[in-house]
C-alpha positions in Angstrom: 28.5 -11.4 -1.1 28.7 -15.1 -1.6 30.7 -16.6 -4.7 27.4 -17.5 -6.6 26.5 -13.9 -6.5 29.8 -12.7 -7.8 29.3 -15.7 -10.8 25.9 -14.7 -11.5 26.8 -10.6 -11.4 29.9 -11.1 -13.5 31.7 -8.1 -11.1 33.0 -8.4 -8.1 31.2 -5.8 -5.9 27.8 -6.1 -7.3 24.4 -8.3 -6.2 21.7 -9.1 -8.8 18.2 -8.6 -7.8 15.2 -9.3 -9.7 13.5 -6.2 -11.4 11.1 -7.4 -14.3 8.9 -10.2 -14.0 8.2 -12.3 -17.2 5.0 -11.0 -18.0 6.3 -7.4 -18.2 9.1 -8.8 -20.6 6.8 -10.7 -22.8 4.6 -7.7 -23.0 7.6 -5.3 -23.8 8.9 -7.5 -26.4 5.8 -8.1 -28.0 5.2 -4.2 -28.4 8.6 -3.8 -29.5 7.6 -6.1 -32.6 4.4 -5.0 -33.2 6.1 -1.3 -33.5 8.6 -2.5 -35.7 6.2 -5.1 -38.1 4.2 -1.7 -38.1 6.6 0.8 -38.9 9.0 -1.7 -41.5 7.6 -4.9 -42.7 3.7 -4.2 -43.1 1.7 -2.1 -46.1 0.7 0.7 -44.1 -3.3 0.5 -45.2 -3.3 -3.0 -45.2 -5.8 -4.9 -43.1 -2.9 -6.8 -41.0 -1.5 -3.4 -40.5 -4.6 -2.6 -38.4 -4.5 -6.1 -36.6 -1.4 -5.5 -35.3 -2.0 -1.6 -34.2 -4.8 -3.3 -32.2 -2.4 -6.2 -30.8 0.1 -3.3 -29.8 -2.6 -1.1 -27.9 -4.2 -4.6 -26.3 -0.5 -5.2 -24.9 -0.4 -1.7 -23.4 -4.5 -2.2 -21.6 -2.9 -5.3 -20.5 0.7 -3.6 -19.4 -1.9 -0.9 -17.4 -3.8 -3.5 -16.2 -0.7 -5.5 -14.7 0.5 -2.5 -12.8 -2.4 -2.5 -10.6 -1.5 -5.9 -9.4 1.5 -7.0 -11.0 4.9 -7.4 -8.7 6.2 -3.7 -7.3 8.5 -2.7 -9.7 5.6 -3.5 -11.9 2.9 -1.5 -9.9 2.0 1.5 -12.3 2.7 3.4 -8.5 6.2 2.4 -9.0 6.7 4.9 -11.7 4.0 7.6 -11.7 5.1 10.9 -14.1 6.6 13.1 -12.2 8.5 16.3 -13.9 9.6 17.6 -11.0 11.2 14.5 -9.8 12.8 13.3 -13.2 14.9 17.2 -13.4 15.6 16.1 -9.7 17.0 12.5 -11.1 18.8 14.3 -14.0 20.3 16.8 -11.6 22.3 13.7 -9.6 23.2 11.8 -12.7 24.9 15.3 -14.0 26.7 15.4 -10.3 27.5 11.6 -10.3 25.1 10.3 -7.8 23.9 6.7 -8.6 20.8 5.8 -7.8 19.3 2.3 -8.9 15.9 2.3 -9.5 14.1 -1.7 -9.9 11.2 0.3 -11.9 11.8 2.8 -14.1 13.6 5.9 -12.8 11.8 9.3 -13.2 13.0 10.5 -16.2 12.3 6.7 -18.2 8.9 7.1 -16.3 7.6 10.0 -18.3 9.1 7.9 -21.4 7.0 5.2 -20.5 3.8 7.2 -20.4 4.6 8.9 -23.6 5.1 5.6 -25.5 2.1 4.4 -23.7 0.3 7.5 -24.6 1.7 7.3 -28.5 0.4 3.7 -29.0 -3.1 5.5 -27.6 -3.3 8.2 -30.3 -2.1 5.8 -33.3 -4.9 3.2 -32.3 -7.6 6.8 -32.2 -6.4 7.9 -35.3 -5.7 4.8 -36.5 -9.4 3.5 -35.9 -10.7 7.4 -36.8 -9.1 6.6 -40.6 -11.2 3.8 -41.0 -14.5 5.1 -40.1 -17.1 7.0 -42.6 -17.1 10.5 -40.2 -13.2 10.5 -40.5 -12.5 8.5 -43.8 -9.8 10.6 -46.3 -9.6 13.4 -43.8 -6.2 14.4 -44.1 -5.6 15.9 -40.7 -6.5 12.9 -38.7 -3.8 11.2 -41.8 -0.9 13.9 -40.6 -1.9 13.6 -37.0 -2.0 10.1 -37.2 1.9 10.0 -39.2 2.8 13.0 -36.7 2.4 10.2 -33.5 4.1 8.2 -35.1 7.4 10.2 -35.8 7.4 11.3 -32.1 7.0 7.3 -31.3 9.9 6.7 -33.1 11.9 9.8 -31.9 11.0 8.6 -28.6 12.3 5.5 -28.9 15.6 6.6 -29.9 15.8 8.9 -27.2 14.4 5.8 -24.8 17.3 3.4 -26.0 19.4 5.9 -25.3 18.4 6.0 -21.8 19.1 2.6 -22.2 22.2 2.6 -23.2 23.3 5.9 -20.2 21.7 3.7 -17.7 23.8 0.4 -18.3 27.1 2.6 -19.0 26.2 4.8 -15.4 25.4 1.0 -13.6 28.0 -1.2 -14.9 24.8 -3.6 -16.1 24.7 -4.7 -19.7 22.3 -2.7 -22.2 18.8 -3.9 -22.1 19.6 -6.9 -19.4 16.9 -5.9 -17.2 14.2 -6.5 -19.7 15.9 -9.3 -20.9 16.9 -11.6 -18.3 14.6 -9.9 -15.7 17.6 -9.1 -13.4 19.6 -5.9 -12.4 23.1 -5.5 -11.5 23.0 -3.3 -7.9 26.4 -2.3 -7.1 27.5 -2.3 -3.5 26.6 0.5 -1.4 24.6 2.2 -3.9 21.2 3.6 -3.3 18.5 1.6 -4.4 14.6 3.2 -5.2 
């Protein structure tokens, strides 16, 4: 490992390799803020409410769209659902295997796709509300609120992950969506 390496890591041991590229961070960033301008700071029937549910499922079309030809940890391939192989994953973090994964690992796969798929039924329901066929129906209104509290009990469950990934790697919380890198510690087993 050459001394720049060990500067940039911060631990001696470890090499830094590029994971995210800037157009998956913008787009993550950007859907993290419309969540939160939708879920704290806008009136919830307001007309800007609506503009940003539609920002926040354009960013996810566009996230989709990236992973057909973005870079490889980008490639939607990278990270397919997979049940089977995210009990596998959760099997060798309980017996203290590390793996190091420059995508999403199985189990923050399915999280992905869930998110994904939340931000899908808000913008049906959310467009179903505003439409005459639909308009004061109060199941597509509790449907509609019940997506949204599993979006935001996903997302605490998906910072957790966060937070158990950077504590099992030694990387800091979040640094690989924020600066784009990921620590790799030496000898460990990279997917």
């Amino acid at each position: 490992m050459t001394a720049a390496e060990n500067m940039e890591t911060g631990r001696e041991g470890a090499r830094s390799v590029r994971a995210w590229d800037p157009l998956v961070r913008l787009l993550h960033w950007t859907l993290v803020t419309a969540i939160l301008l939708n879920a704290v700071v806008l009136e919830e029937e307001s007309r800007i409410h609506e503009y940003v549910g539609w920002i926040a499922l354009g960013v996810v079309v566009t996230r989709m769209a990236w992973g057909l030809i973005g870079s490889k940890p980008a490639r939607l391939r990278s990270f397919l659902p997979n049940p089977r192989a995210a009990l596998r994953h959760g099997a060798e973090l309980l017996r203290g295997e590390k793996t190091v994964h420059l995508s999403h690992n199985p189990i923050g796969a399915l999280m992905v796709w869930n998110l994904w798929a939340c931000i899908g039924g808000l913008a049906a329901t959310g467009y179903m509300m505003g439409t005459i066929q639909f308009f004061g129906m109060e199941w597509v209104e509790e449907l509609h609120e019940a997506i949204f509290g599993w979006l935001i009990a996903s997302i605490v469950l998906h910072l957790g992950g966060v937070l158990l990934d950077a504590l099992l790697s030694g990387d800091t919380p979040g640094a690989p969506m924020t600066r784009g890198r990921r620590r790799i510690p030496d000898g460990a087993r990279v997917e």
